[in-house]
C-alpha positions as CSV (number, residue, x, y, z in Angstrom):
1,X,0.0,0.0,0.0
2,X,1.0,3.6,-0.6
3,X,0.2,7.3,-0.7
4,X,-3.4,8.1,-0.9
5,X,-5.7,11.1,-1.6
6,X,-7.5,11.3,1.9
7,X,-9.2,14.7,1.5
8,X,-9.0,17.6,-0.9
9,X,-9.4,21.3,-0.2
10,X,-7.2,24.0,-1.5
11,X,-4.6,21.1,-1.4
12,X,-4.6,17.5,-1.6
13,X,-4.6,15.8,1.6
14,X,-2.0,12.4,1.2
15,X,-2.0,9.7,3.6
16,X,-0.4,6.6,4.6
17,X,-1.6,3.3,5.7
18,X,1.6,2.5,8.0
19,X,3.6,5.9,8.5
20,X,2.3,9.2,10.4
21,X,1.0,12.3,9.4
22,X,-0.2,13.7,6.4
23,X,1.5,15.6,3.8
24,X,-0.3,18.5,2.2
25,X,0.4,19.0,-1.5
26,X,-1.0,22.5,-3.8
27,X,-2.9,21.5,-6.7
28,X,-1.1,24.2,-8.9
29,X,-1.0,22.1,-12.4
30,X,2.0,23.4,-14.4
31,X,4.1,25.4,-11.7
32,X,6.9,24.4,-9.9
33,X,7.0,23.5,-6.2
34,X,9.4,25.5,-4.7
35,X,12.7,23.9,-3.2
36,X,11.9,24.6,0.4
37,X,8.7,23.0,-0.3
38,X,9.8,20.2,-1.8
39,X,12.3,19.7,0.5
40,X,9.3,19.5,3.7
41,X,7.2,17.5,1.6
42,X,10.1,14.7,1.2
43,X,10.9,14.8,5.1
44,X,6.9,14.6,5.9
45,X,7.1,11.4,3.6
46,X,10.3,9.8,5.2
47,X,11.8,10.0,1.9
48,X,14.5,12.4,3.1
């Protein structure tokens, strides 16, 4: 099992089955994600 849509708002909401928290990710289409962002986004996942 992975990464799942649990809600979306102004953002999409991902969950996980087996790992804490929930990661928050803008639904902005063709722009970039800036590096900070990024950067939290990988470290809420455990992937960093």
């Amino acid at each position: 099992m992975g990464w799942y849509i649990e809600r979306t708002t102004g953002h999409h909401i991902y969950a996980h089955p087996t790992k804490p928290g929930k990661i928050p990710v803008g639904k902005h289409g063709a722009k970039e994600v800036p590096p900070g962002t990024e950067k939290k986004i990988l470290k809420l996942a455990g992937l960093r």
